[in-house]
N, C-alpha and C positions, 0 to 999 in steps of 0.2 A: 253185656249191659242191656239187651233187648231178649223178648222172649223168643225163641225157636221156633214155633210154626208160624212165624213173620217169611220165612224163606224155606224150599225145601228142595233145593238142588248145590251141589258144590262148585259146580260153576256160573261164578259171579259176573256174571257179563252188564255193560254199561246201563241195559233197557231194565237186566230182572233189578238191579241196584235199585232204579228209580222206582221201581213196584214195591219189591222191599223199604225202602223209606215212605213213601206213599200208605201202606200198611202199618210203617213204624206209628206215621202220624196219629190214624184213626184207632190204634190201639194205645195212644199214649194222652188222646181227646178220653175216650173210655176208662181210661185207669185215674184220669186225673178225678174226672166227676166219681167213679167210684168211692172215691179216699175223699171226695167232699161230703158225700151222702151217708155216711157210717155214722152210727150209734157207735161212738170210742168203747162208752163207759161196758155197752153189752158185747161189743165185738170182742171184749179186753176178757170179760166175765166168761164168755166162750170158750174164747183158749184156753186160760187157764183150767177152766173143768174140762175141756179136750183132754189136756196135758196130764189131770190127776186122771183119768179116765184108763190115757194108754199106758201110764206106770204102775199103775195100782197093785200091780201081782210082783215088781221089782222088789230087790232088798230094802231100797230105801223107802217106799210106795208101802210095803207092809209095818214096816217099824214108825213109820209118819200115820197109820191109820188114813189113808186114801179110800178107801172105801166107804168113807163114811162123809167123807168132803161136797158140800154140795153148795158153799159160796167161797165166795173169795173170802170171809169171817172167820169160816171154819179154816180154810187154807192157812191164814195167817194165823190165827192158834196154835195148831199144828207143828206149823214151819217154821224152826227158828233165822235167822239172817244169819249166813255161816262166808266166812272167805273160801279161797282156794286152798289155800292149806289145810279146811276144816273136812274138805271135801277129800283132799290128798290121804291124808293120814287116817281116818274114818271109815273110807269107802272104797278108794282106788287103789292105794298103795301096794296092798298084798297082791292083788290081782293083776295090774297095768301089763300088759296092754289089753289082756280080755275081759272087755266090761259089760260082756252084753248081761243083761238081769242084776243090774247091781243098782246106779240108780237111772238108768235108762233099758226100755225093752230088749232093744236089738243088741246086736253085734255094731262094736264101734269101727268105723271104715277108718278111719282119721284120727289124727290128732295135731291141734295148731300149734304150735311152741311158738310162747311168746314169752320174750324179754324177762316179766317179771321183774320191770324196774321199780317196782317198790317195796319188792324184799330182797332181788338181785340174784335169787334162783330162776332157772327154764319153768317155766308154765308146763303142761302136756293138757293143751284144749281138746276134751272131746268132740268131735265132729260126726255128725248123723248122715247118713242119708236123708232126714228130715231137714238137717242144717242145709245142707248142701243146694236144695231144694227153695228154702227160708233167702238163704244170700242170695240166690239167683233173683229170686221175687223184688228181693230190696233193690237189687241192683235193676232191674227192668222198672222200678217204681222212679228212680235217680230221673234215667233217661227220660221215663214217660212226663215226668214233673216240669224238665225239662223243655220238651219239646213242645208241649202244648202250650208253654208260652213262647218259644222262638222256633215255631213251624219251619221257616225258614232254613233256619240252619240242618242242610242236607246231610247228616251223618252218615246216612248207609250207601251213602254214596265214593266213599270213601273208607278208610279203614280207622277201629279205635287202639290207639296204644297204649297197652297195658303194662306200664312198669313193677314190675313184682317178681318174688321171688323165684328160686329153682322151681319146677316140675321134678324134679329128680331126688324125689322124698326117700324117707330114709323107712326100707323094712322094720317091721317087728316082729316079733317070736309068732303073734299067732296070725301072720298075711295082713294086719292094717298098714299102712302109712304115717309118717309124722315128717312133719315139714312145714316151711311158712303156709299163713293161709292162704297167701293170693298164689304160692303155687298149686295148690289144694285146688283150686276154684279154677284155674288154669289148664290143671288137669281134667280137671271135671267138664269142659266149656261144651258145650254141645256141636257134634263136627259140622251142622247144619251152618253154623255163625262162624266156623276158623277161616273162610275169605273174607271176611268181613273184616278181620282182627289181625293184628300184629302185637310181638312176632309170632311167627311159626315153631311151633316142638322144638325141632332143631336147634334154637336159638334162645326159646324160657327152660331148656333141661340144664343150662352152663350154670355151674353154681359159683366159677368164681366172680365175685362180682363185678373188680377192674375189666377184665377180660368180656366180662358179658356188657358192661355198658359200652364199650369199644366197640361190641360188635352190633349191638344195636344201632347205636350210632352209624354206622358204616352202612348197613344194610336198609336202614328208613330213610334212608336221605332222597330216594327217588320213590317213596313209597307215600300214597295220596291220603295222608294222616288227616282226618277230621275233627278227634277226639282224644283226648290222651290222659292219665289217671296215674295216682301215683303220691308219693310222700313230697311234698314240695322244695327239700332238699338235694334230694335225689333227681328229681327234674330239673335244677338247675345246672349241677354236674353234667346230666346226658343235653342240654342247652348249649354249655360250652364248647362241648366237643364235638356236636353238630355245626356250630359256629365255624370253632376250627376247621375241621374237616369241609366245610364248604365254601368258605372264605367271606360267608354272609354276614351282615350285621344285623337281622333280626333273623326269630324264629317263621316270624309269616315270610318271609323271603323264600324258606328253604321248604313251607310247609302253606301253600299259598291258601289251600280249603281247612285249615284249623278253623273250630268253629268252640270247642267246648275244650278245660281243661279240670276234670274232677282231682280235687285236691283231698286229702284227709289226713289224721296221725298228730295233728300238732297243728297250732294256729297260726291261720294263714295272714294275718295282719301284719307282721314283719316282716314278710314275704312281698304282700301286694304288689308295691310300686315296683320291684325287680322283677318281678315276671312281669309285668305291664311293660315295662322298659324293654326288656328279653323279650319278646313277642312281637312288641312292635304293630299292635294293629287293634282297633279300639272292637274292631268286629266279632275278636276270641272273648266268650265268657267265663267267669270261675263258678265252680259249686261244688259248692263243702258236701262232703261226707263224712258220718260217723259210723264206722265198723270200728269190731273190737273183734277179736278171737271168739269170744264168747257168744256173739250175737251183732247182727248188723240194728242199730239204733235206730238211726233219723238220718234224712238226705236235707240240702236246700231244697226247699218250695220257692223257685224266683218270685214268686208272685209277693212273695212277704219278707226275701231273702234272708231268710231266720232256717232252723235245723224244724225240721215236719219230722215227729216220730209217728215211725210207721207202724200202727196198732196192730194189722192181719196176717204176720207172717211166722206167727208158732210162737213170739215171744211174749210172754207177761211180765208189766214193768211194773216194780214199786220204787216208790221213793222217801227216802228218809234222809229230814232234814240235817245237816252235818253236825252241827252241835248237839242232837240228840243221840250219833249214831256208837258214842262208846256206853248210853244208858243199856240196863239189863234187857228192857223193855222198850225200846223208840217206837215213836207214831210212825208207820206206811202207810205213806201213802200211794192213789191208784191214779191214773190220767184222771178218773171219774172227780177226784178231788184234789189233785195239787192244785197251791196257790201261786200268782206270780209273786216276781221278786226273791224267792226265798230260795239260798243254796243247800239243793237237795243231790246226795251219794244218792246213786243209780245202782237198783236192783234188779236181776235178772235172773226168769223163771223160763227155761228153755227144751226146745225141742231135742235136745241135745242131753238131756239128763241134769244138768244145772239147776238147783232150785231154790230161786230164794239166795243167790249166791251176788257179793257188795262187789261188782265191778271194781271200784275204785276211783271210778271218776264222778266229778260235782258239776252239776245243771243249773240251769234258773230258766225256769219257766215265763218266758214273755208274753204268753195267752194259751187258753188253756181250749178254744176250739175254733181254727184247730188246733194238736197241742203243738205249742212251737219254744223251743229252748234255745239256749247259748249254753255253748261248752263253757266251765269256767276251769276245771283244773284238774286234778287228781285229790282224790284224799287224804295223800301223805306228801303232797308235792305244795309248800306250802313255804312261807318264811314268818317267823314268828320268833328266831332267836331271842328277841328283845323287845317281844312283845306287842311286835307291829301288827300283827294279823294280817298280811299281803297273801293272796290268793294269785295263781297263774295268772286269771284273764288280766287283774289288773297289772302283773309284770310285764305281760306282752304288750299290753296296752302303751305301759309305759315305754319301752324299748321303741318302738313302732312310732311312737309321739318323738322321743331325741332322736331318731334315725330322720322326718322330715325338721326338724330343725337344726341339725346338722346338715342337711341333706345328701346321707348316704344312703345304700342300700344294704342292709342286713342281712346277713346269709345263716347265721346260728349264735344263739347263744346259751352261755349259761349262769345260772346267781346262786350264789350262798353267803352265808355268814361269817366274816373274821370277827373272832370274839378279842378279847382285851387282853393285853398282854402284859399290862401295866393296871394299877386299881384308879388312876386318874384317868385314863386315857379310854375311851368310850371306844367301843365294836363300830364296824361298819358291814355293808355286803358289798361284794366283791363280784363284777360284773365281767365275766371272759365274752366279750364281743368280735366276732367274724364279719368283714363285711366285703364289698363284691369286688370294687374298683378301687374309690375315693375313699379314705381314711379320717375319720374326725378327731376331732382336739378330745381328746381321753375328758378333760377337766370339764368342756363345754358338755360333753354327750352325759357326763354324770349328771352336771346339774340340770341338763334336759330333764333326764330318769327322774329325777328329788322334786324338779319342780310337778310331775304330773300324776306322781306318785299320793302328792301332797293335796290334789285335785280331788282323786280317784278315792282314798280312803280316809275315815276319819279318824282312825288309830294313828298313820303314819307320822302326820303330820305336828301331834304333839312329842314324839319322841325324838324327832328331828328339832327340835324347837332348843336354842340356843347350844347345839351341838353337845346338851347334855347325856343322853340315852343313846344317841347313835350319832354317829359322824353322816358326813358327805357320803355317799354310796364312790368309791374307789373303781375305775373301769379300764382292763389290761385290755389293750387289742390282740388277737389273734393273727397269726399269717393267713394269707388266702390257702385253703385246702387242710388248716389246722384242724378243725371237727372230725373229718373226714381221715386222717388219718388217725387219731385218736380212736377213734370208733373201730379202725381197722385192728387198732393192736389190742382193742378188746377185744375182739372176735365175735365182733358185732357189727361189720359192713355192710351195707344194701340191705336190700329184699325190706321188709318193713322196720328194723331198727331203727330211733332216731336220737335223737342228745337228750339225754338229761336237763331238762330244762333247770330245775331247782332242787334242792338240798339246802334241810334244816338243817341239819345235825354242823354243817361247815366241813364234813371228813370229805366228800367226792369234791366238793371245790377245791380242798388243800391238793388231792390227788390227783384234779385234773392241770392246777396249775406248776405243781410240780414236774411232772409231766412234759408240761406246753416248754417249761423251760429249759427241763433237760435235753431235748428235742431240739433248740429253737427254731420253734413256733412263735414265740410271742416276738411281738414288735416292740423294738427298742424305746422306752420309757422317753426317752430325751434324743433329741437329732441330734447330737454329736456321739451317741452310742453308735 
């Protein structure tokens, strides 16, 4: 998460550490003013003809006419908005894994597999040497954002823990890799910074995941953690068992110099108060990150605690508003011109061969310089069965509102829609809640959810309105470690996986609570169960 010629020896001793953070500082004062003093609109205009520049002789570079591209007007002309599948079945498929000349120059080193939880096939992200290169930057942009405003907080004085997946990626037929990304980037780390970091090889190559956070666990507990990074599900799990295994009741006990906790993957507002609580020390910070397989987005800037997307690092962003984005034709827009308030699908034009390709996830722009957004959801991660229009941000929002008026702390959840099973009797959504310790009144934590639901959107609230269009929102509790095992018998534990947050359709809800029950997992509806 720092750049490499910050240090240039492998032994880390106490004095070079303080020189090293000392250097972190004054290149992290320089990267901040940097990213203040940019022309977005030109820096953005740049890349992009970078991009058409070094493709222009690929397969897709000749069939787009790149040669003839010489604004982002003509780009967009040119370029239609295509998904991963359009990309897969079009471009990749015959060839995979050797893509060099196809719609990127080089030979591809990588490939990220991701989830694909929104059509529920493996991803295969291509990954550049350019990419490779791009996340490091984004990543030394997190810390440099960082520490220019809490200088204080001595990170390199200690080590950052990187929760992520195997290093022990999987061959392909012609010598690339394919594996999570954060083992990808793990492998990749520069051996200048591995005293710096934790763990060591030996310890991010263990792919099973029980077994790797056990050992984690085991092996950091006398190790001087200042920083630590990771899906914030997954860090409560490796919490516990730090816990246990030390006999500690908070993390600053076991971990006295934490200073920073970089969170990403999923919103961290349900989360909050339990890692606050787990921590135990008002002196640890949090700061959101947004990577995606595709491309690393926006980090927090503390200074505005909002997502700062980062303009300089190989990728071009367009954005197109969500209710235009099934027209033939949608408006793209550029940083140069998004407006606030409006949720825009996230487009990404990458050093990686991606062009023009719908992420999948939805933004809102809170100012536009610099450009600073909020995650609101996915594109297909939505509830609408009944005509509510509920978008992510405002489910978590809601979950996170009944979790302090119950006051528990929330570990995972998930929502969909029970439709009618009867023609009098009105749907509801169906809420599976995990939570840490303390367990709330199911009845109370719903109509938490309804009341703030009711706040937050203005659809909701008349469909809810004398319980004709939808019922009470209905909320099963989970056992503690339900998610988690769940996840596992998908074969989808650890490394960047996370839950399903929502589902329209009501089929992954029926399946997951099916499931919870078969299992039991779920907590008894009534105490005399």
């Amino acid at each position: 998460m720092f750049a490499a010629p910050l240090v240039s020896s492998l032994v880390a001793t106490p004095p070079l550490r303080r020189l090293a953070d000392t250097l972190m500082i004054r290149h992290a004062h320089i990267r901040a003013r940097q990213l203040d003093a940019l022309d977005v609109a030109q820096v953005q205009k740049a890349t992009l003809l970078q991009l058409v520049r070094r493709a222009a002789t690929t397969r897709f570079g000749r069939e787009h006419d790149f040669a003839r591209i010489s604004s982002v007007a003509d780009y967009q002309v040119r370029v239609p908005l295509r998904y991963y599948e359009d990309f897969w079945h079009q471009y990749w498929k015959d060839v995979y894994p050797h893509l060099e000349g196809i719609t990127w120059p080089e030979r591809i080193p990588y490939y990220a597999l991701s989830s694909g939880t929104t059509t529920g096939a493996t991803k295969y992200i291509p990954v550049s040497w350019d990419m490779v290169r791009s996340n490091r930057k984004a990543a030394f942009t997190t810390t440099a954002l960082f520490r220019h405003v809490h200088p204080e907080a001595r990170l390199l004085t200690g080590k950052f823990f990187f929760v992520g997946g195997s290093t022990a990626l999987r061959p392909q037929a012609d010598g690339s890799r394919a594996g999570d990304l954060s083992g990808i980037a793990a492998r990749e780390f520069p051996d200048a910074l591995r005293p710096y970091t934790f763990p060591p090889l030996s310890l991010a190559l263990i792919a099973n995941w029980e077994e790797k956070l056990q050992r984690l666990a085991e092996t950091s507990l006398n190790e001087p953690i200042t920083a630590i990074s990771g899906i914030p599900a997954w860090l409560l799990v490796l919490f516990g068992k730090l816990k246990q295994l030390s006999g500690k009741k908070t993390i600053a006990e076991i971990w006295p110099q934490l200073r920073l906790v970089i969170h990403g993957g999923t919103s961290f507002e349900p989360y909050r108060h339990v890692f606050r609580r787990e921590i135990g020390s008002e002196r640890v910070h949090f700061c959101e990150v947004y990577p995606a397989s595709e491309g690393f987005v926006a980090t927090e800037d503390p200074r505005y605690q909002l997502l700062r997307v980062i303009p300089d690092h190989g990728i071009f962003f367009e954005f197109v508003p969500v209710d235009d984005l099934d027209r033939s034709h949608p408006p793209r827009h550029t940083l140069a011109n998004v407006e606030t308030g409006v949720n825009y699908a996230v487009v990404l034009t990458t050093c990686a061969g991606l062009w023009s390709y719908i992420l999948g996830d939805t933004v809102v722009f809170e100012r536009r310089t610099p450009p600073l957004l909020r995650f609101t959801g996915r594109t297909k991660y939505f509830l609408s069965a009944f005509g509510e229009h509920l978008i992510s941000e405002e489910v978590e929002k809601a979950v996170a509102a009944a979790a302090r008026v119950c006051g528990v702390d929330v570990v995972d959840f998930h929502v969909g829609p029970v439709f009618p099973q009867q023609p009098h009797l009105p749907g509801h959504h169906l809420y599976l809640v995990e939570c840490a310790d303390r367990l709330p009144d199911p009845r109370r934590f719903a109509q938490a959810i309804d009341a703030e639901l009711m706040v937050l959107n203005e659809d909701y609230a008349p469909h809810r309105q004398g319980d004709l269009a939808m019922r009470l929102p209905e909320v099963r509790l989970v056992r503690a470690g339900g998610f988690a095992a769940w996840m596992k018998a998908q074969g989808k534990y650890g490394g960047q996986h996370k839950v399903p947050r929502m589902d329209n359709s009501g089929q992954l809800t029926a399946r997951m609570l099916e499931w919870f029950q078969t299992h039991n997992w779920l907590v008894p509806e009534h105490p005399e169960q």
